[in-house]
C-alpha positions as CSV (number, residue, x, y, z in Angstrom):
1,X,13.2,54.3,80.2
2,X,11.1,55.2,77.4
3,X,11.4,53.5,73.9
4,X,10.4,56.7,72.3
5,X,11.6,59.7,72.8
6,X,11.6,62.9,70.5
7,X,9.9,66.4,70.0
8,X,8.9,66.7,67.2
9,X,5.7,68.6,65.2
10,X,2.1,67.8,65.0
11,X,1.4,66.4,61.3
12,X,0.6,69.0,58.8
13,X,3.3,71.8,60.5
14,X,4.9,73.7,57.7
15,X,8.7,72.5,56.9
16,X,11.0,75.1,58.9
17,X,8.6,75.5,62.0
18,X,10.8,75.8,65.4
19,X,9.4,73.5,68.1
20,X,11.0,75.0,71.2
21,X,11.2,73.6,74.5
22,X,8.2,73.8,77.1
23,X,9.1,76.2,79.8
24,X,9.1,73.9,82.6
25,X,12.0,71.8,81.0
26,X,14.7,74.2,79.7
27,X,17.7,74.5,80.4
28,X,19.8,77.9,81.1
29,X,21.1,79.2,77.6
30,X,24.8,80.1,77.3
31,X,26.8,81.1,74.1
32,X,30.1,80.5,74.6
33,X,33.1,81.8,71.9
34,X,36.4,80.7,70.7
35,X,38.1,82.7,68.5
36,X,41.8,81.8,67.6
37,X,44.4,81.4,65.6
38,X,48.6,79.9,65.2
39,X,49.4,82.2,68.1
40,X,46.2,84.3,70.0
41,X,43.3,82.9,71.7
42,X,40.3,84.9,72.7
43,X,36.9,83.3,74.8
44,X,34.2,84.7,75.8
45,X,30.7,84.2,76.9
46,X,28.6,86.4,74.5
47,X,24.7,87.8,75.1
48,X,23.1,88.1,72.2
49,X,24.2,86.8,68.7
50,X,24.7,89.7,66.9
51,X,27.8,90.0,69.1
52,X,29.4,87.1,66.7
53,X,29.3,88.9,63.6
54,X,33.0,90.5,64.2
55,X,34.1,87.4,64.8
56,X,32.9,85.6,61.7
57,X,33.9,88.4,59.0
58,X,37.9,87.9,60.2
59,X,40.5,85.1,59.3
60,X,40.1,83.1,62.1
61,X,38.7,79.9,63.4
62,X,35.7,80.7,65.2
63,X,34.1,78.0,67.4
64,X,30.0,78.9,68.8
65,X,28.8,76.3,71.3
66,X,25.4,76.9,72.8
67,X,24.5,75.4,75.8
68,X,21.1,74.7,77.1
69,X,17.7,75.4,75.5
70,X,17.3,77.7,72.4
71,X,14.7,79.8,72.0
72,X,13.2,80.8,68.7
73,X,14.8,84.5,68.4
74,X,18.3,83.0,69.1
75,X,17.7,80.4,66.0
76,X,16.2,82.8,64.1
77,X,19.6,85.1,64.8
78,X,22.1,82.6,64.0
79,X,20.1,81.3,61.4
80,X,20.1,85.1,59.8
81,X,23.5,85.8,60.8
82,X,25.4,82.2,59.4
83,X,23.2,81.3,57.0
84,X,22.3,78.4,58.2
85,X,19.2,76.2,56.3
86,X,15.6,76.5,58.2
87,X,15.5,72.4,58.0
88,X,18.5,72.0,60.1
89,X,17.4,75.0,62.7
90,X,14.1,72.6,62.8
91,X,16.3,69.6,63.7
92,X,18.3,71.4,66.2
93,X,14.8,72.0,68.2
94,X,13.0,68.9,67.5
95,X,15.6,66.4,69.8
96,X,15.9,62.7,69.1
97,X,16.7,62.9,65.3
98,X,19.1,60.0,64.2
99,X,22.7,61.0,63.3
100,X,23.0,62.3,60.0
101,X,25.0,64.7,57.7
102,X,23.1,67.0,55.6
103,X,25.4,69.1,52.5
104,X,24.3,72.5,51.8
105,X,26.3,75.0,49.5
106,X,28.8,76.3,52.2
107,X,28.2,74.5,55.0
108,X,28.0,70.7,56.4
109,X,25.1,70.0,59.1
110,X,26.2,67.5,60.8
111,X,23.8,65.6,64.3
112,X,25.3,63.5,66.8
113,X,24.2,61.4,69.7
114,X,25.7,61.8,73.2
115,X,25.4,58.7,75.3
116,X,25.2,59.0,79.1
117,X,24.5,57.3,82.1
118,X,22.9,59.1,85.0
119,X,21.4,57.1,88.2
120,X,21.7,53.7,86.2
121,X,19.8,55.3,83.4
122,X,21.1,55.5,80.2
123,X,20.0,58.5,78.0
124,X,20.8,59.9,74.9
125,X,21.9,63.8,74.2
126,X,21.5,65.2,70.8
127,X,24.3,67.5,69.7
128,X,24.4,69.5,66.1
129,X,27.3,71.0,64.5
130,X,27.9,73.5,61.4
131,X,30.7,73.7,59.7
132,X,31.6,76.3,57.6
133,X,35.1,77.5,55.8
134,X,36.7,78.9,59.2
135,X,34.0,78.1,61.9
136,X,31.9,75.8,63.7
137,X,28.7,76.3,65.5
138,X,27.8,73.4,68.0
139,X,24.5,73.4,70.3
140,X,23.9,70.8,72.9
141,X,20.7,70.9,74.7
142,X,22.1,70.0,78.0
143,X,23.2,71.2,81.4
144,X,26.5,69.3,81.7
145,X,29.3,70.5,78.5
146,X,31.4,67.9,76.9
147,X,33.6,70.2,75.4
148,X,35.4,71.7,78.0
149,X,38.5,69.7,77.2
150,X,38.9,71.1,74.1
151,X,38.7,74.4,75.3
152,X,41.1,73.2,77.7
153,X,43.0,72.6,74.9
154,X,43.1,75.7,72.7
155,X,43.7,77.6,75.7
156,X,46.6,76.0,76.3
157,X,47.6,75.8,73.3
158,X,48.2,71.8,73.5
159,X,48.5,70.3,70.5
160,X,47.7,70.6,67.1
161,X,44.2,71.5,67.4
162,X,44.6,75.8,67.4
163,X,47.0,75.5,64.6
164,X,44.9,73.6,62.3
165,X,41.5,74.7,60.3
166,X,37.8,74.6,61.0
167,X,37.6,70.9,59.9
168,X,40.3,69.4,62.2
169,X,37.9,71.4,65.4
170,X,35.1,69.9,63.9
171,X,36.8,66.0,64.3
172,X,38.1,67.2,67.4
173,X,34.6,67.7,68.8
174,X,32.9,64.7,67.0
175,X,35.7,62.6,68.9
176,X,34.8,63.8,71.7
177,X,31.6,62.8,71.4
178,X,32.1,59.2,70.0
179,X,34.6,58.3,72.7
180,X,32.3,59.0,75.0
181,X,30.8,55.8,75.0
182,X,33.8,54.1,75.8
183,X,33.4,54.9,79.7
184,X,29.8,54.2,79.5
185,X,30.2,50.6,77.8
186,X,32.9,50.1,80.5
187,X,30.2,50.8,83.1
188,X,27.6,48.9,81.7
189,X,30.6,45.8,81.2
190,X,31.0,46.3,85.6
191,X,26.7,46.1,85.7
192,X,26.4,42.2,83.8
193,X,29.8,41.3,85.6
194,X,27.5,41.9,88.8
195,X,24.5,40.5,86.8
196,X,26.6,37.2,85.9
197,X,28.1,36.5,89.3
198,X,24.3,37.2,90.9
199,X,22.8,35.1,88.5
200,X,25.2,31.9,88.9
201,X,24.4,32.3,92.8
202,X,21.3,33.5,94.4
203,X,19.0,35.3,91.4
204,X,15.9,36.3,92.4
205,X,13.3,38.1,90.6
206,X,15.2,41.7,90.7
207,X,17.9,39.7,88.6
208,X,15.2,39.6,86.3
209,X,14.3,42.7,86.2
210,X,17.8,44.4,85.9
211,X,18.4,41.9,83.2
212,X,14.9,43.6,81.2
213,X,16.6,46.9,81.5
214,X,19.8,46.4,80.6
215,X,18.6,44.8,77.6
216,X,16.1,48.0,77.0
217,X,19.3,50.3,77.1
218,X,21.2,48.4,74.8
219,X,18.1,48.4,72.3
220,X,18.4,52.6,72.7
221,X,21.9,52.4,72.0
222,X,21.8,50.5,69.1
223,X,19.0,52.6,67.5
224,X,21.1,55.6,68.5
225,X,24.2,55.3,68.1
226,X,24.6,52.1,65.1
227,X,23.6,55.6,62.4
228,X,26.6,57.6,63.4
229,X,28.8,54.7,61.5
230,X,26.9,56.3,58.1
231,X,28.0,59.9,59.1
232,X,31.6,59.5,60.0
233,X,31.9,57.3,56.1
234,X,30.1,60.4,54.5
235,X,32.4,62.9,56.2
236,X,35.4,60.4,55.0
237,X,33.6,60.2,51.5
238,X,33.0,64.1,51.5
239,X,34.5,65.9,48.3
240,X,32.6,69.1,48.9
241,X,35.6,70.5,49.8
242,X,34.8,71.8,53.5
243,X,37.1,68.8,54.9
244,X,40.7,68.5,53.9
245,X,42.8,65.4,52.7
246,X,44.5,65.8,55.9
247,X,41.8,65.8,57.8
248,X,40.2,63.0,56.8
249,X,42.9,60.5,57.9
250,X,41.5,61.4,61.5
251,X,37.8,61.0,60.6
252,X,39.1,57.5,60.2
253,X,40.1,57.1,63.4
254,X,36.7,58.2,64.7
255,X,35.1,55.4,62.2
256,X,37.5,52.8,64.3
257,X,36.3,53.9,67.1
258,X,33.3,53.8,66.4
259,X,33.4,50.1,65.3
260,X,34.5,49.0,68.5
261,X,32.0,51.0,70.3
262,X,29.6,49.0,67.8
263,X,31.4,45.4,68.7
264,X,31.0,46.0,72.2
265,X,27.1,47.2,71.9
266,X,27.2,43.4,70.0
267,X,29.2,41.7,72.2
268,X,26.6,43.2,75.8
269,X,23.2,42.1,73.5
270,X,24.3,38.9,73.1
271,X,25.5,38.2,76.3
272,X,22.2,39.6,78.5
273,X,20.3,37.4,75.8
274,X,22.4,34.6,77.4
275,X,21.9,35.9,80.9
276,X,18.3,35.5,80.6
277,X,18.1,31.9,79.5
278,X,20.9,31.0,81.8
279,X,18.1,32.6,84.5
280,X,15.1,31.2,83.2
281,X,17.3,27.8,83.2
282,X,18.5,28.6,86.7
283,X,14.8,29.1,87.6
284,X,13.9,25.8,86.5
285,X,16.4,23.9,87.8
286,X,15.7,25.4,91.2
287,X,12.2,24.2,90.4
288,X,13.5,20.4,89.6
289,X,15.5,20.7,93.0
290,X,12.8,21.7,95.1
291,X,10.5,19.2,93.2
292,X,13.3,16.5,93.7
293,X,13.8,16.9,97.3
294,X,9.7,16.9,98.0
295,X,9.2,14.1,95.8
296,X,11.6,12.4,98.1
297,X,10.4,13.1,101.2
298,X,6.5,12.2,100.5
299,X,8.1,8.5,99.2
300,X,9.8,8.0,102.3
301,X,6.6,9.1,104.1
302,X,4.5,6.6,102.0
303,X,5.2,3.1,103.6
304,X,5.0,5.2,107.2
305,X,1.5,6.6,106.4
306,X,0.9,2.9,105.5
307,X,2.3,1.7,108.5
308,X,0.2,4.0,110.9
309,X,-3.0,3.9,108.7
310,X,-3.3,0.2,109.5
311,X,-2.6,0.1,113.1
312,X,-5.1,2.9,113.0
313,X,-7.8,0.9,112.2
314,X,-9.1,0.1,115.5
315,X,-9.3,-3.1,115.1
316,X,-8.7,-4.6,119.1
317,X,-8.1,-8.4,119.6
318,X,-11.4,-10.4,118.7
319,X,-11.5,-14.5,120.5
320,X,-14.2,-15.3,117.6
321,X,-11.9,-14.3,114.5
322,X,-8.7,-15.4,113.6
323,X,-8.1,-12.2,111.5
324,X,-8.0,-10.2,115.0
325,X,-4.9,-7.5,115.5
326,X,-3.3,-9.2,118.3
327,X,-0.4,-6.8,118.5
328,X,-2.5,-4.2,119.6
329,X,-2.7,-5.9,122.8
330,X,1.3,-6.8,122.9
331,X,3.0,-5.1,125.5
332,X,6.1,-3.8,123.5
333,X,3.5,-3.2,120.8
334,X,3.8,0.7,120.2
335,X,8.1,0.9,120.5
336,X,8.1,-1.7,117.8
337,X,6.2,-0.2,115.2
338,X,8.4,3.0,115.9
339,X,11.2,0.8,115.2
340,X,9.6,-0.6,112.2
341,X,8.8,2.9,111.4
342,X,12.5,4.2,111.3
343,X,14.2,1.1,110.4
344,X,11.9,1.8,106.6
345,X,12.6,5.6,107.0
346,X,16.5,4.9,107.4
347,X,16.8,2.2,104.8
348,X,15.0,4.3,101.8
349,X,17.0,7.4,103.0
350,X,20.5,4.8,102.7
351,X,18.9,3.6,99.0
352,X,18.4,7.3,97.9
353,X,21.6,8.6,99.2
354,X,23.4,4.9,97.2
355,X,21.5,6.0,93.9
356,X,22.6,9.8,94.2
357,X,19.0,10.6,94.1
358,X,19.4,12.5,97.5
């Protein structure tokens, strides 16, 4: 997992330069269409974006959601065709930006980060919304679509959501987006459950190293997603008149999810940061046993070694010195120093085992 991650411009590019995708990594472009109102629905998969211009010029709520990689003559269209500011087409190309909201005359531009989780990796999905007086234009640079519940929705007309304005779509799909990090936290909740009951057993050095990654994603979350608190408080503080009173109750909602999406991110850091001294402490404790149990044995071995060290001396009887070994020379000689031998092997194993040393 990479600690960086965004395209951007080499220095000196003029303001307003689009920084498309390499070929190699794009993604199929789709631009999908919702068009409804109180009581008719209409979708549709459009081709080029001139096709939207029917659309935007009647009274209803008009929802744009491009899929996949843009290319610059789409921008450029929808940036013709909307109005829509060249900084925030720029923004929309060069991925990674940190949430923010950016006011222009008519219009809010508004980024968001997706988290996800794909093969144990967690990554981070830019998505961008306008919103204007009666529509929204999203564009996620992704193969996968978030949003399909909400079209579920207006479809089926469940809900509030095809009877209220531009603004109440706009929450809808922001909610979306922030409520995705529910499942993920849950998931990453199930990996340091695994981590915790691993660690208080048998860790080992992949303990370690799951620990270092887990830690890394939650430093990507937090630099990701801790921003989108400042965007959901300037939608609620808003007065530019895009977002009604009405509305803005539910943008309150998002800002509580958000804070428990935040106390949760809090809640993970802390506890890996705990998991990896409880490991290095496991570590060294498994150290002091090992340490322990071979300091034992080489002290019960001592007074042996000492034993067999002096009847290895080869010293056999001598009649001229009294200081001679006789017991070389006794018959029952070698079974009693192996009695000796166990009887001191067996009494320092009873001492360690009385002191709790063993």
């Amino acid at each position: 997992m990479a600690y960086f991650f965004k395209r951007y411009h080499p220095p000196g590019t003029p303001p307003g330069t689009l920084n498309v995708a390499a070929p190699e990594t794009r993604v199929p472009l789709k631009i999908h269409l919702v068009d409804y109102t109180d009581t008719d629905f209409l979708e549709k998969e459009l081709a080029t974006t001139e096709e939207c211009r029917e659309y935007l010029e009647s009274p209803s709520i008009t929802w744009i959601h491009i899929q996949g990689t843009t290319d610059k003559e789409t921008l450029t269209g929808f940036g013709k065709l909307f109005g829509l500011h060249t900084l925030a087409l720029e923004d929309i190309t060069n991925i990674g930006q940190r949430p923010k909201v950016d006011s222009f005359d008519d219009q809010l531009f508004v980024i968001m980060n997706l988290p996800a989780i794909t093969d144990n990796v967690v990554i981070i999905e830019q998505i961008s919304f306008f919103l204007g007086k009666d529509y929204v234009i999203s564009f996620h640079e992704s193969e996968s679509d978030p949003f399909a519940p909400i079209r579920n929705r207006l479809r089926n007309h469940a809900g509030k959501l095809h009877r209220k304005p531009a603004d109440f779509l706009l929450y809808s799909l922001i909610d979306i987006v922030i409520d995705q990090g529910f499942p993920l936290f849950e998931s990453l909740g199930e990996d340091i459950e695994a981590l915790e009951e691993e660690l208080l057993q048998f860790p080992s050095r992949s303990t370690l190293e799951n620990i270092h990654n887990l830690k890394r994603h939650l430093l990507l979350l937090r630099r990701m997603l801790w921003p989108q608190r400042e965007v959901i408080n300037f939608l609620i503080r808003n007065d530019q008149g895009l977002i009604d009173e009405k509305t803005i109750i539910y943008f309150h909602d998002c800002y509580d999810h958000m804070i428990q999406i935040m106390d949760f991110l809090e809640a993970y850091r802390e506890t890996t940061t705990n998991m990896l001294d409880v490991y290095l402490s496991s570590v060294s404790n498994r150290l002091n046993e090992t340490m322990k149990i071979l300091t034992i044995i080489a002290t019960i071995f001592m007074p042996l070694t000492f034993i067999v060290g002096v009847y290895g001396m080869n010293f056999s009887v001598n009649e001229q010195s009294p200081w001679a070994m006789p017991e070389l020379r006794w018959h029952y000689g070698y079974p009693l120093v192996w009695g000796v031998i166990i009887a001191v092997a067996g009494g320092m194993w009873l001492f360690f085992k009385r002191k709790h040393w063993w």
